[in-house]
Every structure is written in structure tokens, then in C-alpha cells.
N, C-alpha and C positions, 0 to 999 in steps of 0.2 A: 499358791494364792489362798489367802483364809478365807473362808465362809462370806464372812463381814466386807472380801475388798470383790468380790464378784457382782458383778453389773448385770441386773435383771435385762434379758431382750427384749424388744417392743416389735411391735408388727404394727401397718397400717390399719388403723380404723376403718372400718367400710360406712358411717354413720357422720363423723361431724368434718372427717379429713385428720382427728388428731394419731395419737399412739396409742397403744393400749401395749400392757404387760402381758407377754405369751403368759401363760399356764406353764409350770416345769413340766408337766407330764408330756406339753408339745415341743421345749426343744430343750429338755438335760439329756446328758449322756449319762444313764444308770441303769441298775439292772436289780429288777426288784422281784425276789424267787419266793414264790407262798409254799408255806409248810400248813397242812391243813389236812382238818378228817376227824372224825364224832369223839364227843370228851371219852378223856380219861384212854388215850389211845399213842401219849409216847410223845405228839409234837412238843411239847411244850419242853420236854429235857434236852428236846433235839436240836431246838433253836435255842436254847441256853449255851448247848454244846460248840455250838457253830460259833458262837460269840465269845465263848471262851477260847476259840481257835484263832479269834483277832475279827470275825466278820460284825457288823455291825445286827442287830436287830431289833424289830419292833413289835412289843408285846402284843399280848392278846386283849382286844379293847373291852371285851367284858368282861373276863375276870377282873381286868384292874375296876371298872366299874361296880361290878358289886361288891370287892375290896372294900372299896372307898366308902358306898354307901352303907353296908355294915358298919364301917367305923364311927358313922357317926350317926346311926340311928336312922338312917335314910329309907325310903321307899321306892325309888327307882332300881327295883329289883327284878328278873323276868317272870318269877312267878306273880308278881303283883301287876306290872301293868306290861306286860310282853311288847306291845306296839310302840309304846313309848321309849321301853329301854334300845329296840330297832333302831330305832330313829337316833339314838345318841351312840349308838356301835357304828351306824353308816356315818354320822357327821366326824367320829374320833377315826373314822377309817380311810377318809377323805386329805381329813388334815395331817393324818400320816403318810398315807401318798406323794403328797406335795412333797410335804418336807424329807422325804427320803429322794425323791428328784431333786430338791434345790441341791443336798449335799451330792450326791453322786456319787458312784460306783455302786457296790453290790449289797444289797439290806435280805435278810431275811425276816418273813412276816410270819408269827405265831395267828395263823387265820387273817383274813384279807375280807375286800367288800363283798363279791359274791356267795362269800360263807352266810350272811346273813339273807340271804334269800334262798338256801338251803335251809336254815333254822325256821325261818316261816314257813316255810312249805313242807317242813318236817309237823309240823303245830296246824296244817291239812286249811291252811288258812291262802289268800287269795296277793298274791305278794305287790305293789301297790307301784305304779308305774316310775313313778319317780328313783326309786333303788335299782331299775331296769335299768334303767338313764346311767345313774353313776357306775354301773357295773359295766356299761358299754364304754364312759366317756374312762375312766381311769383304768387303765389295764397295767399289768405286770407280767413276769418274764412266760413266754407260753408255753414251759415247761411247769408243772404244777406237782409238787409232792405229798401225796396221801398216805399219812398212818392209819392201817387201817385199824379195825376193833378185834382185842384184845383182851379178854378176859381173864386171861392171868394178872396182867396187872391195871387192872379196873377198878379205880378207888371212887367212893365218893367222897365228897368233902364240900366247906359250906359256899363253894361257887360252882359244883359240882355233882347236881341235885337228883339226873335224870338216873335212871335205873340204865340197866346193860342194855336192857331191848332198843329204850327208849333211844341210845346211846349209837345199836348199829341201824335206828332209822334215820336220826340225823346225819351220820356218814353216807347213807344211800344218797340224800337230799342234797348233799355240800356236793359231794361226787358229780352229782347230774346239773350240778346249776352250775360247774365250772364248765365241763364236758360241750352241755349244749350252747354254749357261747366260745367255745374253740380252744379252749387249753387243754395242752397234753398231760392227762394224768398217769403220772408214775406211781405203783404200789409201794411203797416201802416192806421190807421184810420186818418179821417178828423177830427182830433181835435185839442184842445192846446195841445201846446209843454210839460207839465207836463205829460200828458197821454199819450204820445208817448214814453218823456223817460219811465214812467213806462210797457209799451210794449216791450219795445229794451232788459232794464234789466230782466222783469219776463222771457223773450223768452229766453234770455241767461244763465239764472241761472236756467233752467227749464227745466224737464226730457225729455220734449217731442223733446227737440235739436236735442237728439241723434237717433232721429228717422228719416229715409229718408223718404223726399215726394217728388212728383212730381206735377209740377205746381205752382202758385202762391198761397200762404194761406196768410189769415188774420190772425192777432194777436191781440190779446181781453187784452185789459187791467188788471192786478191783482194786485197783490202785489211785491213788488220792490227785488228784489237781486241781488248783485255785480255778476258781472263776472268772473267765475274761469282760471286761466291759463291754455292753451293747446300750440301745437308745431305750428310752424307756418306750413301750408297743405303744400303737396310736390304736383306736376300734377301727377297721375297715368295712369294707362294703359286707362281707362275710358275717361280723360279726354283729352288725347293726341289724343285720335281716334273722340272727337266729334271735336275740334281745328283743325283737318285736315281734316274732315268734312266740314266745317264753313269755311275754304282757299279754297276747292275746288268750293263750291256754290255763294262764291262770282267773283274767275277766272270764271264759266261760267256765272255770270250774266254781266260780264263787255265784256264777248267776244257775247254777244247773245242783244248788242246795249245798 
């Protein structure tokens, strides 16, 4: 069935008695894997690679953003107005969401929504309740893969601004705002891109998924299997209470200077 001949769900209204169109993220069957961890640190060839393996993926919403605005003389840049450009990383990260549940099966995300409230919290800034919300309501696969920082091949370039340090403070940031709202961070190793994909796929295709852990684990290279379909994750009771957690600890550190 194409895209185009697929009939949105509807649920009952609790308001006037009519229908309303579920949300994809409450009833597709897809499975949406984040690649993620402080610039200049390898995701980005890695989910290129995955897609040249046949998997689908979706870029990283601000480099194409400041791309674009460079192109044409623009000022929604992060050094110029940071808050603002937030704001258009979580709205392009939202409607990539969706539209990776309308199609279905398995997308890989060059950074996902939670990464932008590791980037403000990296910038010692107060992260604004609303980003809370979308990082509770749209979730993805709770397996999460971190490149970590690497300094061998650490470039800058003109969407690529922060220095190294600046570089493994953001990865500290991304790390702990996926962590304390429930996803399993796996380390990816310092290698070429080939032995990475084959980490991403044996962790995916491999029994140990379905085991919870805490903390960051490493993932050891094996042998390769595709990714099976699962539903896309709903936020639960869990992850609702650590998300409003994480609102409050940031309202006191912004009221505490």
C-alpha cells in the first residue's frame, strides 16, 4: 500500500462526541533509532552510511538550518539569536517525527528532540518547559547511540563553530538529557564507519535490546542484522515523572543565578 492510499485512525473525541485523527507517534508501527553526541564526533557519516545501506534517514535539523540561512544572507544562526534558532530545531524535529511514523518501519535520526535541550543546558541556560513536553510526548526507539568525542577527527567548519572543549560539553549535556528521561545509551567505539554500522545493526537485531540497563554501555562490534519493526514508544508513567523532574531542576537553577 502507498503512502498516499493509507487511511489516517481516528479515535473518539472526549469534547463534542466527534473523531479526531490519532497522532502517528500513538498508533504507526515504526521504529525510530537516534544517532547522536557533541559535533564533529562521526554521527553524521554514520547515518549517511546506514542510508547507503538501504535504511531510511533524517538529517540533522540544524545544520540544514544554518545551511540555508547562510545561503541566503540569513540571521537565524545559533550564535545570533540561540533561543530562537531552538525553537525552529524542536518544531523541524517534531514534524520529522511524525512524518517518519506516518511512513513506517525504521528511520535513523542524525540528532533527535532531546538533543536540543542538551544544547541549552550545555549554553548553562534554564531549558523552557514546553521542549520538556515534546521530549516526553514524542519518543523513539529506547535504544540510543552516542558518538562519543574525538579529537582526531574534530573539524570545524561554517555550521561547526564550537571549539573541542566546548564540543565534549555538549556531548556531556545530550548524554544526560536522553539518560534521565529513560533511554539506553550505547557508546559507539572510535572506529571507521563500517564497524559502527555493524554495532548499531548487531545491537538492534540482538537479544540483549530487550534487556534494560542503566548508564552508558559500550557496544562491541559482531556480526550485522537488519532491524526488526516495533511501535513507535508512547512516554509512560516513568518517563513523565523524570521529564517533570528535569522542568523543575532546571526552573531552580535559572531562579538560583
Amino acid at each position: 500500500m502507498s503512502i498516499a492510499e493509507r487511511r489516517l485512525p481516528t479515535a473518539k473525541s472526549g469534547g463534542d462526541g466527534g473523531e479526531r485523527i490519532m497522532s502517528y507517534h500513538e498508533t504507526q508501527d515504526s521504529r525510530l533509532v537516534v544517532i547522536t553526541g557533541g559535533p564533529g564526533s562521526g554521527k553524521t557519516a554514520l547515518v549517511d552510511a546506514l542510508h547507503l545501506a538501504g535504511f531510511r534517514a533524517v538529517p540533522e535539523a540544524g545544520r540544514a538550518i544554518v545551511t540555508d540561512q547562510r545561503a541566503i544572507g540569513g540571521r537565524l544562526l545559533p550564535w545570533n539569536d540561540p533561543a530562537l534558532f531552538d525553537e525552529l530545531v524542536l518544531a523541524m524535529g517534531m514534524r520529522a517525527h511524525e512524518d517518519a511514523c506516518a511512513i513506517g518501519g525504521t528511520a535513523f535520526f542524525d540528532h533527535a528532540i532531546p538533543c536540543t535541550v542538551g544544547f541549552i543546558r550545555a549554553r548553562a541556560e534554564p531549558v523552557p518547559a514546553h521542549f520538556h513536553a515534546a521530549v516526553a510526548r514524542f519518543r523513539y526507539h529506547p535504544t540510543v547511540f552516542v558518538a562519543p568525542p574525538w579529537r582526531a577527527i574534530y573539524r570545524r567548519d561554517e555550521a561547526r563553530w564550537e571549539s573541542f572543549e566546548q564540543a565534549q560539553g555538549i556531548h556531556a549535556a545530550i548524554v544526560e538529557a536522553y539518560r534521565e528521561v529513560g533511554y539506553r545509551c550505547v557508546e559507539l567505539p572510535r572506529a571507521d564507519v563500517a564497524t559502527r554500522v555493524r554495532v548499531v545493526l548487531d545491537r538492534l537485531g540482538g537479544d540483549d535490546e530487550r534487556q534494560r540497563g542503566d548508564g552508558l554501555t559500550r557496544g562491541e562490534p559482531s556480526r550485522p542484522h537488519p532491524p526488526s519493526r516495533s511501535r513507535c514508544d508512547r512516554p509512560n508513567a516513568v518517563t513523565n515523572e523524570n521529564t517533570m523532574k528535569a522542568g523543575q531542576d532546571d526552573r531552580r537553577s535559572a531562579t538560583s543565578g
